[in-house]
C-alpha positions as CSV (number, residue, x, y, z in Angstrom):
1,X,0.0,0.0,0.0
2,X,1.8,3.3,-1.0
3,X,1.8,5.5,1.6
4,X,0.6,9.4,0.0
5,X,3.2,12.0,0.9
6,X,1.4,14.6,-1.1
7,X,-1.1,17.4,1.1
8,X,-1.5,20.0,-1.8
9,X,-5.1,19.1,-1.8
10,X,-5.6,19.5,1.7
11,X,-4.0,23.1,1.7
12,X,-6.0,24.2,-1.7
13,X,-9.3,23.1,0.0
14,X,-11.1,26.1,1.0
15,X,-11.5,24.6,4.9
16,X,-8.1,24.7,5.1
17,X,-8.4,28.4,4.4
18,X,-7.8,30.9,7.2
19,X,-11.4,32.6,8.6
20,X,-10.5,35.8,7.5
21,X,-8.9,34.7,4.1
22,X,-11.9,33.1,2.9
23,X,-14.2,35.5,1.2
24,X,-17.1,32.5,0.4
25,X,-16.9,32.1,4.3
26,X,-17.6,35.5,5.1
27,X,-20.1,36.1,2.7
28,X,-22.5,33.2,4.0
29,X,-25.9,34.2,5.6
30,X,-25.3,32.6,8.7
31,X,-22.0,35.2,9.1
32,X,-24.2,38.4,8.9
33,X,-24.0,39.3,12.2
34,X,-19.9,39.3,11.8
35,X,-20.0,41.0,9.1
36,X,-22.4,43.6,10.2
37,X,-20.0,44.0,13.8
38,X,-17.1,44.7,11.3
39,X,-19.1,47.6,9.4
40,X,-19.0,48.8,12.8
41,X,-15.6,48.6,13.9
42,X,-14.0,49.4,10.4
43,X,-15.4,53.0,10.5
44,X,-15.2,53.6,14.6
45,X,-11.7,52.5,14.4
46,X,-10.5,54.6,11.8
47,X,-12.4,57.5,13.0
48,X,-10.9,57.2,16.2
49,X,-7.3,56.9,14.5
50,X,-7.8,59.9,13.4
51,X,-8.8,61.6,17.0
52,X,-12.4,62.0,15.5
53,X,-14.8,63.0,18.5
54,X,-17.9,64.7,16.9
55,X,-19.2,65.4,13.5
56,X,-21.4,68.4,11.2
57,X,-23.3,65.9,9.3
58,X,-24.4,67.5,5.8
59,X,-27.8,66.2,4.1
60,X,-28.7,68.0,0.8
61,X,-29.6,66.8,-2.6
62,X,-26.7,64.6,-4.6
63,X,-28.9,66.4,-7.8
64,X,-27.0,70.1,-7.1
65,X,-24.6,70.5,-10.1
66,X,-21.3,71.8,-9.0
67,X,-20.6,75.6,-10.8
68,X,-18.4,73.9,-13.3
69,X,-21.5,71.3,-14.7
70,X,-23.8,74.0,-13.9
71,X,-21.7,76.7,-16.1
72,X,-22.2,73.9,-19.8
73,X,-25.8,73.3,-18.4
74,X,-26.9,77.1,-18.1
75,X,-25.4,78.1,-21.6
76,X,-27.2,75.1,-23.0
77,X,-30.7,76.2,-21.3
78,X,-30.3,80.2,-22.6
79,X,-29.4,78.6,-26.0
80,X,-33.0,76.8,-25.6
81,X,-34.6,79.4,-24.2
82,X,-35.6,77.7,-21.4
83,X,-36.2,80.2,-18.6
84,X,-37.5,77.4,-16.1
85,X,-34.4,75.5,-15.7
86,X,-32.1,78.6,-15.9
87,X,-33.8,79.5,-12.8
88,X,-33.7,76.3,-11.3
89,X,-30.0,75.9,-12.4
90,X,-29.4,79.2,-10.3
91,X,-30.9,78.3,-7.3
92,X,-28.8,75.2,-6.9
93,X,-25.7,76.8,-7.7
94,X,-26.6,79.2,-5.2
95,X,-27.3,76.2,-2.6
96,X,-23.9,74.3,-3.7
97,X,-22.3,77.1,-3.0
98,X,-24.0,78.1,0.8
99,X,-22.8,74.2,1.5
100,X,-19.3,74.9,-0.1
101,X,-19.2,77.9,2.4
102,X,-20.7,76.2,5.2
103,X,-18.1,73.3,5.2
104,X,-15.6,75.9,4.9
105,X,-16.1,77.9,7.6
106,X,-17.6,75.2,10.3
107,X,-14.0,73.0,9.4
108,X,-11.8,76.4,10.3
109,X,-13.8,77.6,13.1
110,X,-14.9,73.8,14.8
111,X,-12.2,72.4,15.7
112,X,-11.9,70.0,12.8
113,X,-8.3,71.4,12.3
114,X,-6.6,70.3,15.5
115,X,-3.3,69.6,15.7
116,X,-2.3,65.9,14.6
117,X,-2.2,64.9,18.6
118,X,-5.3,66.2,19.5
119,X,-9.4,65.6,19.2
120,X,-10.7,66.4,16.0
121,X,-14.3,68.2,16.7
122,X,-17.5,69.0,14.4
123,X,-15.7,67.7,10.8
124,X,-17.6,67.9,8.2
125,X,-19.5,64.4,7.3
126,X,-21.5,63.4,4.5
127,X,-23.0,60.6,2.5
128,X,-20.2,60.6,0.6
129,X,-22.2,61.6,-2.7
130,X,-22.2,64.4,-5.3
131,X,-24.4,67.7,-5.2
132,X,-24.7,69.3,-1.0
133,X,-22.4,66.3,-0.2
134,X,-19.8,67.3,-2.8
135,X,-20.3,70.9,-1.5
136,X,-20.1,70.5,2.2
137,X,-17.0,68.1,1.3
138,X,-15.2,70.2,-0.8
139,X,-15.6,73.6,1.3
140,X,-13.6,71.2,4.3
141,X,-11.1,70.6,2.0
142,X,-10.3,73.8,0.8
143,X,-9.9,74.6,4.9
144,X,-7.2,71.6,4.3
145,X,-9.2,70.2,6.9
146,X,-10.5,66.4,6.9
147,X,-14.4,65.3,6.1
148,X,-15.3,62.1,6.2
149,X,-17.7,60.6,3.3
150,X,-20.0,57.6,4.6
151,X,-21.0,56.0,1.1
152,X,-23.1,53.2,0.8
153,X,-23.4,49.8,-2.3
154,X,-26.0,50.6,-4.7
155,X,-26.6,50.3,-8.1
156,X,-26.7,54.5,-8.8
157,X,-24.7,56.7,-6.8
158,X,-22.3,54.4,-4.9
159,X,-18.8,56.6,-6.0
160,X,-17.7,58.8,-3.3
161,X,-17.1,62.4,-4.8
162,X,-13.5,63.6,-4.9
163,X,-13.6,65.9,-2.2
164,X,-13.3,63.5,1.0
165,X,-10.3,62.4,2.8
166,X,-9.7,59.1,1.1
167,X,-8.6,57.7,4.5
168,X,-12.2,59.0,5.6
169,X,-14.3,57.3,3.3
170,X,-16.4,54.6,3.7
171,X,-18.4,52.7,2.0
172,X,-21.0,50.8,4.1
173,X,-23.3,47.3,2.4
174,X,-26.2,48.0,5.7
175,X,-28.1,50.9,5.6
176,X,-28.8,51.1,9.0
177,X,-25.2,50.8,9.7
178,X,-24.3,53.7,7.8
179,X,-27.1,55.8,9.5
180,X,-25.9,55.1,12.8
181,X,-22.3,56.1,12.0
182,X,-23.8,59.6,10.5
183,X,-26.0,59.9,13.9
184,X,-22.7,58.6,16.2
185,X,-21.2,61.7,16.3
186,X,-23.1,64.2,15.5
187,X,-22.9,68.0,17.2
188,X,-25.2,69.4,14.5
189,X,-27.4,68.3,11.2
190,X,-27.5,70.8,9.1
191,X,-30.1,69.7,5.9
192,X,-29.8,72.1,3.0
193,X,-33.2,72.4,0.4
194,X,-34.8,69.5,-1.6
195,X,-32.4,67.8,0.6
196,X,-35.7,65.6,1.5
197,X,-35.2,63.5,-1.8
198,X,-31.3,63.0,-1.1
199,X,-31.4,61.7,2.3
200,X,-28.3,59.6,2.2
201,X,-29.4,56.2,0.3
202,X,-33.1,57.4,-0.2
203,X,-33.3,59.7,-3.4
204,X,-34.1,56.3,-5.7
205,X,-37.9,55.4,-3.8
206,X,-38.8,58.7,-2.3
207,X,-38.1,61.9,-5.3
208,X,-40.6,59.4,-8.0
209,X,-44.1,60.1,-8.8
210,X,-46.7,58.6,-10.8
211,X,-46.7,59.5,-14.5
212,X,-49.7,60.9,-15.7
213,X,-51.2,59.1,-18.8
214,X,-52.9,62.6,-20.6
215,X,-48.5,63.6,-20.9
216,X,-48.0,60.4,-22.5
217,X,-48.7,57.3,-24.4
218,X,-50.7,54.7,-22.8
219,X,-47.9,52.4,-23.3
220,X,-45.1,54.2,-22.0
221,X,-47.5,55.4,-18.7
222,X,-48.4,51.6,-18.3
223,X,-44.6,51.1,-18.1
224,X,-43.8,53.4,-16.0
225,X,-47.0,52.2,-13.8
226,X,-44.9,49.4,-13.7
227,X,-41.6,50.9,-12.7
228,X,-43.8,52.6,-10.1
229,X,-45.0,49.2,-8.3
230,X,-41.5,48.1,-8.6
231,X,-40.0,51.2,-6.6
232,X,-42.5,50.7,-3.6
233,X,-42.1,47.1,-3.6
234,X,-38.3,47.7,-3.4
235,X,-39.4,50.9,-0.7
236,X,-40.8,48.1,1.4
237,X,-37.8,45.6,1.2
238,X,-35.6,48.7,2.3
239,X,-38.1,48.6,5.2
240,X,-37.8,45.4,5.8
241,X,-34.1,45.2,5.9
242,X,-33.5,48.5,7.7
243,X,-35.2,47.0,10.4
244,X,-33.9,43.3,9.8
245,X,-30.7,45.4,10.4
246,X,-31.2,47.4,13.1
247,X,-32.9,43.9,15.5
248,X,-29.5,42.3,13.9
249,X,-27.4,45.0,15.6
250,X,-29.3,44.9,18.6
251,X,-28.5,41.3,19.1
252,X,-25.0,41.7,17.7
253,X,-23.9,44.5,20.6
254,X,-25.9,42.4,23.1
255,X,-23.4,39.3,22.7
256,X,-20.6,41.5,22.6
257,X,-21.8,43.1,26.1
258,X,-22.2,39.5,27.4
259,X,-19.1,38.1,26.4
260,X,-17.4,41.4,27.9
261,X,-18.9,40.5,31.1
262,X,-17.9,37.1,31.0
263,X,-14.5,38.2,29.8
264,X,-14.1,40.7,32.6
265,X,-15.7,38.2,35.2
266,X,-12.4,35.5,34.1
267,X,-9.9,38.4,34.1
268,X,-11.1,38.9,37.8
269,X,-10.8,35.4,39.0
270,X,-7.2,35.2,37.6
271,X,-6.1,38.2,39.2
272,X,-7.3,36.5,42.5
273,X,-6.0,33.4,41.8
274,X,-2.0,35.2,41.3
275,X,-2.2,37.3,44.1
276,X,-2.9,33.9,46.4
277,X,-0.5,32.2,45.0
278,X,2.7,32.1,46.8
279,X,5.4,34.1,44.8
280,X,8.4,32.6,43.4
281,X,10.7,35.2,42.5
282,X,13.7,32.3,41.1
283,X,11.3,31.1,39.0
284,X,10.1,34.4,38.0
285,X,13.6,35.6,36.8
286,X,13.4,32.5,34.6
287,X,10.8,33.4,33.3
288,X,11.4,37.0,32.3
289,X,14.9,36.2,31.1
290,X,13.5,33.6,28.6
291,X,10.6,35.3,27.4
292,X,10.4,39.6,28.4
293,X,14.3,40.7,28.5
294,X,14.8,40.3,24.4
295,X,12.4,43.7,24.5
296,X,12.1,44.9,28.3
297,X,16.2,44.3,28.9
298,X,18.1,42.3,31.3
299,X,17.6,44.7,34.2
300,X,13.8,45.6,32.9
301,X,14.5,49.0,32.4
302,X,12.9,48.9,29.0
303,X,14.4,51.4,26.2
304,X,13.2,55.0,24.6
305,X,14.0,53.4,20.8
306,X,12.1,51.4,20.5
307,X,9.4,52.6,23.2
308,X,9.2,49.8,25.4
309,X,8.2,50.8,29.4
310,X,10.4,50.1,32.1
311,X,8.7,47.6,34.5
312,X,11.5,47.4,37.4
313,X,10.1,48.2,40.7
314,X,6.6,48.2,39.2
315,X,3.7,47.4,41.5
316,X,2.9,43.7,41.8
317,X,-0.3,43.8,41.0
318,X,-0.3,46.2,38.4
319,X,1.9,44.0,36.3
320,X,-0.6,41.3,36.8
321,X,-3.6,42.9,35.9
322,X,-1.5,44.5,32.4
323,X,-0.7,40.6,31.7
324,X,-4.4,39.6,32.1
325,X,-5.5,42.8,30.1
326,X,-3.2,41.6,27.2
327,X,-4.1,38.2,27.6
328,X,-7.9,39.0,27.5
329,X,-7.3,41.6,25.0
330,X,-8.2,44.7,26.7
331,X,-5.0,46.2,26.2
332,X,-4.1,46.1,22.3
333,X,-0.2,45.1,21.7
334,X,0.0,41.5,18.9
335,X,3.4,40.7,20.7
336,X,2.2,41.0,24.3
337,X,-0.6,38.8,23.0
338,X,1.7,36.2,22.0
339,X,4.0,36.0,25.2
340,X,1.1,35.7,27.5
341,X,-0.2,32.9,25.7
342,X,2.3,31.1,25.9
343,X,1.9,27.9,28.8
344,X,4.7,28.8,31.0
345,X,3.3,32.6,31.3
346,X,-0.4,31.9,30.9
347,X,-1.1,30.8,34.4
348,X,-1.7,32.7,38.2
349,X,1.2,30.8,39.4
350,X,3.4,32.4,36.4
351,X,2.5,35.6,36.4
352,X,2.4,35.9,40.7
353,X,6.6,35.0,40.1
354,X,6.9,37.3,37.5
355,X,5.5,40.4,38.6
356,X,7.1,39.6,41.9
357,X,10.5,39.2,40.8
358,X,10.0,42.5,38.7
359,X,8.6,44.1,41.9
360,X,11.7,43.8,43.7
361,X,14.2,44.9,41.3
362,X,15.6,48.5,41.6
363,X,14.3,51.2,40.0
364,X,15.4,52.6,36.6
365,X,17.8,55.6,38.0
366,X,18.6,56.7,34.0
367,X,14.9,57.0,32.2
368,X,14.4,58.9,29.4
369,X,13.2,62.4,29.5
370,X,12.0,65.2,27.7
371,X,13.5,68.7,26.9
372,X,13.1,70.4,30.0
373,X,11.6,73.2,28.7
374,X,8.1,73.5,31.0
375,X,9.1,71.0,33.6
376,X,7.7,74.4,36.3
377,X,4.1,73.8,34.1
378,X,4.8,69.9,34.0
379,X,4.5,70.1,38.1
380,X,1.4,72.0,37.7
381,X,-0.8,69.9,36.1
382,X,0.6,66.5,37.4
383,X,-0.5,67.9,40.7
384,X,-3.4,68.9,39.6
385,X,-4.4,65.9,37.5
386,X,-2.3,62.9,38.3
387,X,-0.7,62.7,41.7
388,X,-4.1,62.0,43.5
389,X,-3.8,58.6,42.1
390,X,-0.3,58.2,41.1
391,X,0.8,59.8,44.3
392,X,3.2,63.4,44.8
393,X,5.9,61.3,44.1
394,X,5.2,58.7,41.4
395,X,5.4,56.4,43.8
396,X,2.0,54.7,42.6
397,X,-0.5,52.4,44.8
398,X,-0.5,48.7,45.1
399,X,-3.9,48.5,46.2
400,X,-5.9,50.6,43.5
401,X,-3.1,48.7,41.6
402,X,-2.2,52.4,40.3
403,X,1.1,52.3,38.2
404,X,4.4,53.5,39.7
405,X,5.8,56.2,37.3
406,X,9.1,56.7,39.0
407,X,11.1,55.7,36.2
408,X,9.6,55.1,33.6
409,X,10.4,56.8,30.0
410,X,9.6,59.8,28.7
411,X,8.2,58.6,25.3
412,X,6.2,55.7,26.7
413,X,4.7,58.1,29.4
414,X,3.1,60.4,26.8
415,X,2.5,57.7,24.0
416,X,0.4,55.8,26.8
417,X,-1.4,59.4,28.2
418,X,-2.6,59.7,24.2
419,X,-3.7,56.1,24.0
420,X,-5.5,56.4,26.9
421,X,-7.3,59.6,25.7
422,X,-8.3,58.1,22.3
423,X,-9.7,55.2,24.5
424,X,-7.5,52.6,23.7
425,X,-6.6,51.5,27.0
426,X,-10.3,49.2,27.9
427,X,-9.7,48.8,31.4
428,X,-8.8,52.3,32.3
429,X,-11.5,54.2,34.2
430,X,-14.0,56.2,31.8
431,X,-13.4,59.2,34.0
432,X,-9.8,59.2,34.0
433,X,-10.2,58.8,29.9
434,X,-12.2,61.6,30.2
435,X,-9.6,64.2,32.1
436,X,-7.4,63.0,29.6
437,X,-8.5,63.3,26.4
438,X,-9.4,67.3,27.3
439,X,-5.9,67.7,28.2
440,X,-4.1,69.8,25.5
441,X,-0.8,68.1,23.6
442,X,1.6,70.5,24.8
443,X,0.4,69.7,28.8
444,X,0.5,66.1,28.3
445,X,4.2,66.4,27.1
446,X,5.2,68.6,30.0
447,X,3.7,66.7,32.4
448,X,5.6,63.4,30.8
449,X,8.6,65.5,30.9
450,X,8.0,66.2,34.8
451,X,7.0,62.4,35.5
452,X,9.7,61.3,33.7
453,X,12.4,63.0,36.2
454,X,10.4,62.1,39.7
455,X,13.4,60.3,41.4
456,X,13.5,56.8,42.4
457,X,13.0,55.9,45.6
458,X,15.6,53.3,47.1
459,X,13.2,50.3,48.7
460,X,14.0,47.2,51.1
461,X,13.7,44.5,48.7
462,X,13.3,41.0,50.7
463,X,16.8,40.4,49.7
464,X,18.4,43.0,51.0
465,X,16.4,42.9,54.4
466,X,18.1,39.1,54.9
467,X,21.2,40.6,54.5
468,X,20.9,43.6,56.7
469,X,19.4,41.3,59.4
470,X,21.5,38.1,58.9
């Protein structure tokens, strides 16, 4: 019997294809849900990327010629002599160009123009389409400020016009999906004329009206009679799926909730099960020498290039919650996610004798810090803001398991203080995200500065009280 030594097969089938490779997977009924989650995250992660906290959505007709189609259109209309659509030419242009101006001045004067660092507030967003859209759009980027364009799959009018950020445009297969990212975010609506036919998505079912047979044939009315029953048949699907959508969303966030509680509920019972473990600290040095000093260092003082934080001296427990944050995904980092999965750091016994043997190592005495420059200002506002709960002098708490910031780098200080304010950090406090994120760039980096430079504290280390005491 020959034995086959041949497994192209196997690794062509399409089972053997990765979840998120496999397009036929994806697109099955029975993955909906998923897919409809991702149409969420895709856009909210992106928008936050780009420190996106609020929104100006623009509705107005997609039918509005810009002045450039409207210039061929009008000398074509006085050629004709016809008076009607000259006028009606002119009072869209003068609507394109209220929008052009509106999105002009609400991008310069909003806030949409931060600083790179900072919360973008009241950009300009749209369906993504031609006419107001384009407008509103195009005024933005004349303010060289983003807009975001949230563009939808149809048959007519699925191209995003040329005026959004192309890092800013979406394009969305759910309906109600889309509408909920235009709602999100929103500080203001702001619906320009005949914009009741062009509500994003809507212009096909809602701008038609019967034809009247005494204007035309009897043949041609009968056909459009049909077109007619076909447009409110196809009104009623959209319905229908709109709300199919909106119950499918419904149940979608409800099982994310529920496996967050769960999630959180097994991140708890590990913590509890480290800290009653009885520490190893031998056991923990092999450990980190094997699998953290490659990045942290030998002496875990981490580095400034690349940013990796020091974690000598850091709080016990602190360390073991971060582990079971990365493990359970609450803190986003692909290589942390891959250490703590591995066996011999994935249990309470593990990570009690690792974040006890970091816990008694020395401080970092030679951190990186900042320029200098504001360091009087930097001790301002971390007294003001920060020492409450890290302490006047860094020195962090064990029991609110409150980092120790005594030091620790410059760089990872303030790349952490912005993560935390675009609400990457999960399991940080919503109300210290929200002191955070209202803090101004230039504070958070003199405050870094000042953190950066709190001295380190010389501690008793079990070690060194053996061999004061032998």
């Amino acid at each position: 019997m020959q034995i086959p030594n041949d497994s192209s097969a196997q690794m062509r089938s399409a089972s053997y294809r990765l979840p998120v490779e496999d397009t036929a997977f994806l697109l099955r009924d029975e993955m909906r849900a998923v897919r409809f989650a991702m149409e969420y995250s895709k856009a909210d992660l992106l928008l936050r990327d780009w420190g996106i906290r609020s929104t100006i959505i623009v509705f107005g007709s997609a039918r509005v010629p810009s002045p450039e189609q409207a210039e061929s259109m009008m000398e074509a209309a006085r050629s004709a002599g016809d008076h009607d659509l000259l006028a009606r030419l002119s009072r869209h242009l003068a609507w394109y160009e209220a929008a052009r101006a509106f999105g002009r001045i609400a991008s310069q004067r909003g806030g949409a123009l931060a600083p790179q660092h900072r919360w973008r507030d009241n950009v300009i967003a749209t369906g993504g389409g031609a006419g107001v859209m384009e407008a509103a759009n195009r005024g933005a980027s004349e303010a060289e400020a983003p807009s975001i364009g949230f563009n939808i799959t149809l048959p007519i009018e699925q191209t995003p016009n040329p005026y959004t950020t192309p890092e800013l445009t979406f394009r969305f297969h759910y309906f109600a999906m889309r509408k909920m990212h235009l709602a999100l975010r929103a500080n203001a609506l702001a619906i320009f004329p005949e914009s009741h036919s062009a509500s994003p998505g809507e212009s096909a079912t809602r701008s038609w009206k019967p034809p009247d047979a005494s204007e035309c044939g009897a043949e041609q009315a009968c056909r459009r009679s049909g077109r007619a029953t076909m447009l409110q048949r196809m009104s009623r699907m959209h319905s229908f799926w709109l709300w199919a959508s909106v119950a499918i969303m419904v149940l979608v966030f409800a099982l994310i909730a529920r496996s967050a509680a769960a999630q959180t509920e097994r991140g708890t019972e590990i913590i509890e099960r480290a800290l009653a473990a009885k520490p190893d600290q031998r056991a923990g040095a092999r450990i980190f020498v094997e699998r953290c000093a490659s990045c942290h260092g030998r002496t875990a003082t981490g580095s400034a290039d690349p940013v990796t934080p020091s974690l000598a001296g850091q709080q016990a427990l602190y360390l073991i919650k971060q582990m079971v944050d990365f493990a359970e995904e609450d803190r986003s980092a692909p290589d942390m996610h891959r250490i703590v999965a591995l066996k011999d750091l994935s249990t309470p016994q593990a990570l009690r004798d690792v974040s006890s043997y970091l816990h008694g190592l020395p401080g970092n005495t030679q951190p990186e810090t900042g320029d200098g420059k504001d360091l009087a200002a930097g001790k301002r506002y971390y007294d003001g803001l920060c020492a409450f709960c890290h302490g006047t002098r860094g020195e962090g708490n064990e029991q609110h398991a409150t980092p120790l910031l005594q030091g620790q780098h410059y760089s990872y200080l303030l790349m952490q203080s912005r993560r935390i304010a675009a609400g990457h950090r999960y399991s940080v406090p919503l109300e210290v995200i929200e002191v955070l994120e209202r803090v101004p760039f230039d504070q958070l980096m003199a405050i870094a500065d000042y953190a950066s430079r709190l001295p380190v504290q010389a501690k008793v280390t079990p070690a060194a009280a053996d061999a004061s005491h032998p």
